[in-house]
N, CA, C and O atoms as a DFTB+ gen file, in Angstrom:
348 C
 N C O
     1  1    -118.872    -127.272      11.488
     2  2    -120.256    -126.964      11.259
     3  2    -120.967    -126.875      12.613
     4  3    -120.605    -127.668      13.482
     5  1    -121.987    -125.954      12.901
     6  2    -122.434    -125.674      14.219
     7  2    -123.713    -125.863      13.818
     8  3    -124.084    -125.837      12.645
     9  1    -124.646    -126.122      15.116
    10  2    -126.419    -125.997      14.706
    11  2    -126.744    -125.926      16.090
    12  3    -126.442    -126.617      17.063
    13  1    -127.518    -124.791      15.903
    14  2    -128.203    -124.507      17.199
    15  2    -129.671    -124.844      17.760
    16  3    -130.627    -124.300      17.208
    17  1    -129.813    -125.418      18.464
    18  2    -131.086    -126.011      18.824
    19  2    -131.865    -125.644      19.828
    20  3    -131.269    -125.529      20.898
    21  1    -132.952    -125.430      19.837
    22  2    -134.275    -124.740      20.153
    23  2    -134.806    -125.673      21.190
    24  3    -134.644    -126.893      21.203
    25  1    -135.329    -125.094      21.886
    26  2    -136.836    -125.983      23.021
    27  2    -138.279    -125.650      21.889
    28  3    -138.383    -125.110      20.787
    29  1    -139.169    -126.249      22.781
    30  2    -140.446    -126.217      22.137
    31  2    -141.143    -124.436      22.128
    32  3    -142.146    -124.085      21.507
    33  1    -140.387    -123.674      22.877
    34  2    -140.780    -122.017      23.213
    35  2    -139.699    -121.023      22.328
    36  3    -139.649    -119.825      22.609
    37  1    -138.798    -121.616      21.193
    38  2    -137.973    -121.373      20.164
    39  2    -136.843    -120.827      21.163
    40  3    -136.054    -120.034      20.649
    41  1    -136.651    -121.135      22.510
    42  2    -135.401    -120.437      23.220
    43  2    -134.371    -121.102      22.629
    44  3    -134.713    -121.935      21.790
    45  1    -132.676    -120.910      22.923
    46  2    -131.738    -121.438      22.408
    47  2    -131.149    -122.332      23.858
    48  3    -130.625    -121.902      24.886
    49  1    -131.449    -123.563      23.482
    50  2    -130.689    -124.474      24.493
    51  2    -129.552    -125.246      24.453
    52  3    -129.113    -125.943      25.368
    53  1    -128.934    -125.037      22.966
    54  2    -127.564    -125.329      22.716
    55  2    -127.267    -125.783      21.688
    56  3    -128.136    -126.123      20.885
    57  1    -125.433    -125.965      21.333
    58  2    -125.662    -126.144      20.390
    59  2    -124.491    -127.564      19.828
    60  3    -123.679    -128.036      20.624
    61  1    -124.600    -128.037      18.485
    62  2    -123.751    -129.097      18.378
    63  2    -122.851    -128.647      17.581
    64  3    -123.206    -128.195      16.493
    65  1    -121.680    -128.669      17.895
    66  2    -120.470    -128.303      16.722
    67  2    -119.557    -129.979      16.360
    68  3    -119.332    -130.932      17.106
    69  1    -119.259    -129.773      15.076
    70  2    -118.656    -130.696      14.434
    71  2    -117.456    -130.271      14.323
    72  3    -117.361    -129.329      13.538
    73  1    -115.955    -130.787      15.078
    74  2    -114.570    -131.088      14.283
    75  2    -114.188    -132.058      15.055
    76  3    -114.362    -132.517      16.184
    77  1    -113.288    -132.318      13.547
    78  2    -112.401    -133.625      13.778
    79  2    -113.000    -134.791      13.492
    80  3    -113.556    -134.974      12.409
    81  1    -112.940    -135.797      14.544
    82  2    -113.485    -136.493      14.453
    83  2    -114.577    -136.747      15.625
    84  3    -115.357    -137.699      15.641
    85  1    -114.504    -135.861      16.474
    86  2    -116.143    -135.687      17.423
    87  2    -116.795    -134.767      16.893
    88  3    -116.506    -134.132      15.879
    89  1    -117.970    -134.638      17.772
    90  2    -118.820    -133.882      17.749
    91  2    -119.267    -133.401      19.068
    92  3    -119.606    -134.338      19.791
    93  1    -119.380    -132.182      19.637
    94  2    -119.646    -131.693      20.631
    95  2    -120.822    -130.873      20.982
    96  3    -121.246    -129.877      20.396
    97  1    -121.269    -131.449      22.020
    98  2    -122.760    -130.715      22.531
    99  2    -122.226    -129.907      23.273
   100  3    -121.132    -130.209      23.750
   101  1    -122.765    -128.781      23.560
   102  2    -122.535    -127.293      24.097
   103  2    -123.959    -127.136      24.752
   104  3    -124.871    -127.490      24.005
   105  1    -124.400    -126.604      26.199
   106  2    -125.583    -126.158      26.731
   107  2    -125.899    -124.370      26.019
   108  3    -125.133    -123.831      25.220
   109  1    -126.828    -123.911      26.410
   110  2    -127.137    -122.672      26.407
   111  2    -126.355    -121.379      26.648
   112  3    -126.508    -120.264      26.150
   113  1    -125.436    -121.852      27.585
   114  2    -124.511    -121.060      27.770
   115  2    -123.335    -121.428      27.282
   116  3    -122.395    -121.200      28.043
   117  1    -123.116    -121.841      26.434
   118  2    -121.994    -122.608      25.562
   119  2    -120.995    -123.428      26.902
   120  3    -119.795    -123.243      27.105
   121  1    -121.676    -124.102      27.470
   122  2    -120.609    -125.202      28.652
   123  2    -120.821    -126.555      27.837
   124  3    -121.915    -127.001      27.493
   125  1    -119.533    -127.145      27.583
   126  2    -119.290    -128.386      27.271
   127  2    -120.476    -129.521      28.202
   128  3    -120.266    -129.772      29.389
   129  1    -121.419    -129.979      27.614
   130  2    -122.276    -130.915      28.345
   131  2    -122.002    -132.520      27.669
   132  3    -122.471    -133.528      28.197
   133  1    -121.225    -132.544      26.511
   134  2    -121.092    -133.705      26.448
   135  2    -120.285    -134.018      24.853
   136  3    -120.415    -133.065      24.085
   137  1    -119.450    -135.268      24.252
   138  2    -119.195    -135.827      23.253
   139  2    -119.199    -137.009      22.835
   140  3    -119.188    -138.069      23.460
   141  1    -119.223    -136.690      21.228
   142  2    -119.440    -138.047      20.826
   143  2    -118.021    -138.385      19.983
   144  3    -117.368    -137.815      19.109
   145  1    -117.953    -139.249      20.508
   146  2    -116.678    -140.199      19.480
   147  2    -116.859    -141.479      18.970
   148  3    -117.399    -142.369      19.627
   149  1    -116.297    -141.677      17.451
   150  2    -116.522    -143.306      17.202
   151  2    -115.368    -143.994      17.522
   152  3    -114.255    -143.470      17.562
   153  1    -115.638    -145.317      17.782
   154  2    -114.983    -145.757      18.560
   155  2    -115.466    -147.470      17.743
   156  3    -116.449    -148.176      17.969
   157  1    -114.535    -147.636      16.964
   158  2    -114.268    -149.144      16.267
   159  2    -115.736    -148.966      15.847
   160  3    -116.053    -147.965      15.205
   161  1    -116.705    -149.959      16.206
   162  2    -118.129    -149.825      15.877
   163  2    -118.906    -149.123      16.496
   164  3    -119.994    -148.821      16.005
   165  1    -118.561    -148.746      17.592
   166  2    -119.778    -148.179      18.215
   167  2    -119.360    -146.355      18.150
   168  3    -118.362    -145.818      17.672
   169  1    -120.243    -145.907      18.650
   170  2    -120.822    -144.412      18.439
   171  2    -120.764    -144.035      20.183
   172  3    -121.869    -144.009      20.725
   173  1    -119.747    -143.795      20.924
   174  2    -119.593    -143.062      22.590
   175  2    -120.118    -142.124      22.554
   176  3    -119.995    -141.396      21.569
   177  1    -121.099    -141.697      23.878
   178  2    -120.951    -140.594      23.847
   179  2    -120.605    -140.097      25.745
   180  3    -121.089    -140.474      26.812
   181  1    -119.662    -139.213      25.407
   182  2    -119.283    -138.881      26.825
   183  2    -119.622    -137.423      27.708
   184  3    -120.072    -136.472      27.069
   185  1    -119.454    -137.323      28.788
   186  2    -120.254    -136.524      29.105
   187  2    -118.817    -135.146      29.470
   188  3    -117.693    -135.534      29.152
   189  1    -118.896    -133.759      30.053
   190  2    -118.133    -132.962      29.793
   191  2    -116.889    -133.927      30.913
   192  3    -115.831    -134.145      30.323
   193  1    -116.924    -134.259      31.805
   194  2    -115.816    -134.917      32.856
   195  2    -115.300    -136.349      32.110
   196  3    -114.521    -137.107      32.689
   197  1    -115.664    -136.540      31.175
   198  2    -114.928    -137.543      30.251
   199  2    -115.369    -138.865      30.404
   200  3    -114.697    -139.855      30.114
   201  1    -116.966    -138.875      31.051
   202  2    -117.631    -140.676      31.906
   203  2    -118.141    -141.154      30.773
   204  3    -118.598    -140.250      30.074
   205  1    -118.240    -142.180      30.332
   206  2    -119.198    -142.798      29.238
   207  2    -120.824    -142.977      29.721
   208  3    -121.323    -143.621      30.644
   209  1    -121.316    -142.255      28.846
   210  2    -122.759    -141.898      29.414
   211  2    -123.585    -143.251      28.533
   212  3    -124.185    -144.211      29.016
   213  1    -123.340    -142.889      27.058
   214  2    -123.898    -144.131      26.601
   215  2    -123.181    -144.528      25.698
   216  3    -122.007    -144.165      25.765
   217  1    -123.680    -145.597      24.276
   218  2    -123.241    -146.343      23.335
   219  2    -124.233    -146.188      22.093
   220  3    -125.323    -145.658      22.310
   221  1    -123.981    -146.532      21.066
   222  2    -124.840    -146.804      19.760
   223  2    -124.090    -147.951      19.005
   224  3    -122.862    -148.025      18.950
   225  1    -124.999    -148.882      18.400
   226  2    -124.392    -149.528      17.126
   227  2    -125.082    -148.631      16.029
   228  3    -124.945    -149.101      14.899
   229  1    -125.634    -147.712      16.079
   230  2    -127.069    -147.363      15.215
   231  2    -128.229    -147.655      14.801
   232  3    -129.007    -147.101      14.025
   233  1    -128.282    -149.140      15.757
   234  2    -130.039    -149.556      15.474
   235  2    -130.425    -149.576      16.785
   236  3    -131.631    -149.592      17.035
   237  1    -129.496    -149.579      17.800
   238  2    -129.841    -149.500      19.346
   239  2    -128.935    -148.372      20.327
   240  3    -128.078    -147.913      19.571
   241  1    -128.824    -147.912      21.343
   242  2    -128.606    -147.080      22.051
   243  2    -128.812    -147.893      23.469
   244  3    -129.879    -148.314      23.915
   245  1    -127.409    -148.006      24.097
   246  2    -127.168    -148.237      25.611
   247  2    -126.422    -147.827      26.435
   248  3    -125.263    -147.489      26.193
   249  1    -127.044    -147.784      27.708
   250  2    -126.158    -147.110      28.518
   251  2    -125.009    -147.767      29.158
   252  3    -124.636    -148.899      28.850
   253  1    -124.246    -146.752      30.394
   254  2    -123.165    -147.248      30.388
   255  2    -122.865    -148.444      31.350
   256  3    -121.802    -148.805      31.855
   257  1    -124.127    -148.941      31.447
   258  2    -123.983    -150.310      31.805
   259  2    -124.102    -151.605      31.106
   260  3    -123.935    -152.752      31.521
   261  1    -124.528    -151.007      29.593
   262  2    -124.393    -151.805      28.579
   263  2    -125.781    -152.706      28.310
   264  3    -125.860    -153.780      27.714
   265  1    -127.035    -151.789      29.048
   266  2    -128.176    -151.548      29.105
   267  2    -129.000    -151.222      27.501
   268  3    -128.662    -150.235      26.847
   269  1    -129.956    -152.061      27.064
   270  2    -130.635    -151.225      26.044
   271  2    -131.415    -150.211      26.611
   272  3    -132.392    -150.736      27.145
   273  1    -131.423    -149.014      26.733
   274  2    -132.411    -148.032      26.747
   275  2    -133.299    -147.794      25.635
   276  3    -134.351    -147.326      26.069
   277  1    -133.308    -147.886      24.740
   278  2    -133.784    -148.002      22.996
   279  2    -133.351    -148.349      22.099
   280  3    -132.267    -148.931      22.109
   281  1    -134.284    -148.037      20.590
   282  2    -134.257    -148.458      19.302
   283  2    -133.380    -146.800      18.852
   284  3    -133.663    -145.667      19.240
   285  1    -132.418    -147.197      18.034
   286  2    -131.696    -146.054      17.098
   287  2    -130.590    -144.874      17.935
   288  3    -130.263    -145.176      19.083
   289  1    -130.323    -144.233      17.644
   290  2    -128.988    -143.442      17.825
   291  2    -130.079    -142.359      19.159
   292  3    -131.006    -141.719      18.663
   293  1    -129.895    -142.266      20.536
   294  2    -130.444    -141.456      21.442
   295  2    -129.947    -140.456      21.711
   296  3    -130.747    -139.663      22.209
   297  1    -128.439    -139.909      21.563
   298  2    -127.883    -139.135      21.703
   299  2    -128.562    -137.605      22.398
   300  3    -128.609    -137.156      23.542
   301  1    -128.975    -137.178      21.226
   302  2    -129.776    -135.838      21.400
   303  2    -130.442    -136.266      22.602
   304  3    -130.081    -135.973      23.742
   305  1    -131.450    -136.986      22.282
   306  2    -132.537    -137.101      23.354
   307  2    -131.904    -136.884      25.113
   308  3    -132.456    -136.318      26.056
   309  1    -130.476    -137.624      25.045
   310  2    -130.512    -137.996      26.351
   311  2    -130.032    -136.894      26.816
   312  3    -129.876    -136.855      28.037
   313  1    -129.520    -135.233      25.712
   314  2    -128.649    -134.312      26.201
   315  2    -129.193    -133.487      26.471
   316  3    -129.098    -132.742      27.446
   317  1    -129.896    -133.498      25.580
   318  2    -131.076    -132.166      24.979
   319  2    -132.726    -132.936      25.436
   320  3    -133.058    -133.668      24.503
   321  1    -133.683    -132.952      26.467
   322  2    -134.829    -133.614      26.709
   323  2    -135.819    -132.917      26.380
   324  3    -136.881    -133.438      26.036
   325  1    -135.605    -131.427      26.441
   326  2    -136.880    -130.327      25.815
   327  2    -136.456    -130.047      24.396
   328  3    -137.221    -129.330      23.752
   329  1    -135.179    -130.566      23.692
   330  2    -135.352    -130.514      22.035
   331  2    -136.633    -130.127      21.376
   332  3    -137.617    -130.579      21.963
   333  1    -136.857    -129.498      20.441
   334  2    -137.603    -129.013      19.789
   335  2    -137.488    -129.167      18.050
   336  3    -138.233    -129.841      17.338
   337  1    -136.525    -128.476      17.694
   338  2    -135.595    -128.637      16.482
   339  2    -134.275    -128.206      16.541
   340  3    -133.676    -127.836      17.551
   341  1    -133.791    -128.284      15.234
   342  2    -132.602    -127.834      15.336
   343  2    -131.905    -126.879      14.418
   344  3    -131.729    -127.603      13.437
   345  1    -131.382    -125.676      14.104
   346  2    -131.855    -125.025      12.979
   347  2    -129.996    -124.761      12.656
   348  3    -129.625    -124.150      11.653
């Protein structure tokens, strides 16, 4: 399953495809910018060179210093910062 996602000016800034068992963010120009894998409890997500960027349990989101950065799953936010929607 693919979904392509918009900035706030309806441009196309990339998109997320689903197989397997990740899920992969794609930039604008379809370049691998990052994945997510589960991983026992937590929710990875890594970046295209394979670094652990952050974490989720699903009520919090940290980075890869094991940092809270926030409340709930950040993913998008941290890939996609001009997100808009996602269609």
């Amino acid at each position: 399953m693919a979904n392509t996602i918009y900035d706030r000016n309806s441009r196309n800034i990339g998109k997320i495809i689903e197989s397997g068992g990740a899920t992969c963010y794609y930039d604008g120009n379809s370049r691998l910018i990052g994945k997510a894998i589960k991983s026992g409890s937590w929710l990875c997500l890594y970046n295209a060179s394979s670094r652990l960027i952050a974490k989720t349990d699903g009520n919090n989101t940290y980075d890869s210093n094991s940092r809270n950065i926030g409340r709930g799953n950040l993913f998008l936010k941290i890939l996609y910062p001009d997100m808009a929607k996602i269609i």
